[in-house]
N, C-alpha and C positions, 0 to 999 in steps of 0.2 A: 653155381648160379641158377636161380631159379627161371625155369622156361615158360615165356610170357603166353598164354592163350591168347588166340583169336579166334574172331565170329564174323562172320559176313549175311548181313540183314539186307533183305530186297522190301522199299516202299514201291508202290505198283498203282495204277490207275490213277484216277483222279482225287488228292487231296486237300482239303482244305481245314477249317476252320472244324467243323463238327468232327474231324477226325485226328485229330491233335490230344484229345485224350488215349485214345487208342495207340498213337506214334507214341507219343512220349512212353507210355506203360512197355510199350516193345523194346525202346530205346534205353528206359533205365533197364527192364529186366537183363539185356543183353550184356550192359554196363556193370550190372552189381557181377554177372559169371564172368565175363570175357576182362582181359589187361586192353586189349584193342580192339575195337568194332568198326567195322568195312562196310558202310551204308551204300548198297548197290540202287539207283535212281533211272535204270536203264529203260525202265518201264513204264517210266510216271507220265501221264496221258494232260494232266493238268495237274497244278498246284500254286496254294496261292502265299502271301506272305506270312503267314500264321505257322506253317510247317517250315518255313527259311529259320524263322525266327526261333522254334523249336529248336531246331541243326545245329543253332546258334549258342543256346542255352545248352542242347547238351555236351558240346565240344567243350567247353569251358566247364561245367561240371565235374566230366571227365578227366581233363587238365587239373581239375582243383584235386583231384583224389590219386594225382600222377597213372593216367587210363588214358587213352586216344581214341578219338573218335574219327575216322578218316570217309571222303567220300569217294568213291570209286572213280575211273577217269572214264567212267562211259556214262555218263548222265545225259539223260533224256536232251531232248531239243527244246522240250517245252519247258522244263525246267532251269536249261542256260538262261531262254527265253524270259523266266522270270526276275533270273539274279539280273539281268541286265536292264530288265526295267525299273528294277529298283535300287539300283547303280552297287550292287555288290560286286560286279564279274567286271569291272576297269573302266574304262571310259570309252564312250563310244566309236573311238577310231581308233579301238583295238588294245591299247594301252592294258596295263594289268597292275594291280592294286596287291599287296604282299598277301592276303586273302587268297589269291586265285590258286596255288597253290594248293589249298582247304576245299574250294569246291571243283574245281578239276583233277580230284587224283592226284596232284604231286606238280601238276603242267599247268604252264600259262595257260591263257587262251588260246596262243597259235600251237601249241603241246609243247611248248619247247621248254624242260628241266629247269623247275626253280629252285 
């Protein structure tokens, strides 16, 4: 049986919109070497929908070529911050959408094993 490689990729500071070409190029190079990529967000200062929506495209990408894309379970505050304003991360009193999973590392929003 063939041994799956992984890569663990850190997006850092503040991203948006003009750096979306930059993500993505990181995101596919990491995709075409690695069977699984571990997008670490522990860093990210801001971000806006345009890099969600990337995350988006390439987890599904990924999926389309049997590759995974996973995000790590320590992702910023400001980045919860954003799925939740743009109702990705469950509903606002707490609840959790089969998604959450995908952007908390493996855990609901309270951590607890989905």
């Amino acid at each position: 049986m063939a041994r799956k490689r992984r890569a663990k990729i850190a997006l850092a500071g503040g991203l948006g919109l003009q750096d979306a070409k930059d993500t993505c190029a990181k995101l596919v190079q990491a995709l075409e070497k690695f069977d699984t990529v571990e997008v670490d967000l522990s860093e990210l200062t801001s971000v806006d929908v345009s890099i969600v929506q990337l995350l988006i495209a390439a987890r599904k990408s990924a999926s389309a070529r049997g590759k995974a894309l996973t995000i790590s379970s320590n992702s910023s505050e400001n980045f919860r911050g954003t799925l939740a304003e743009i109702g990705l991360s469950g509903t606002q009193g707490g609840g959790c959408n089969l998604d959450a999973a995908f952007w908390f590392g493996g855990k609901g929003l309270e951590g607890q094993t989905l």
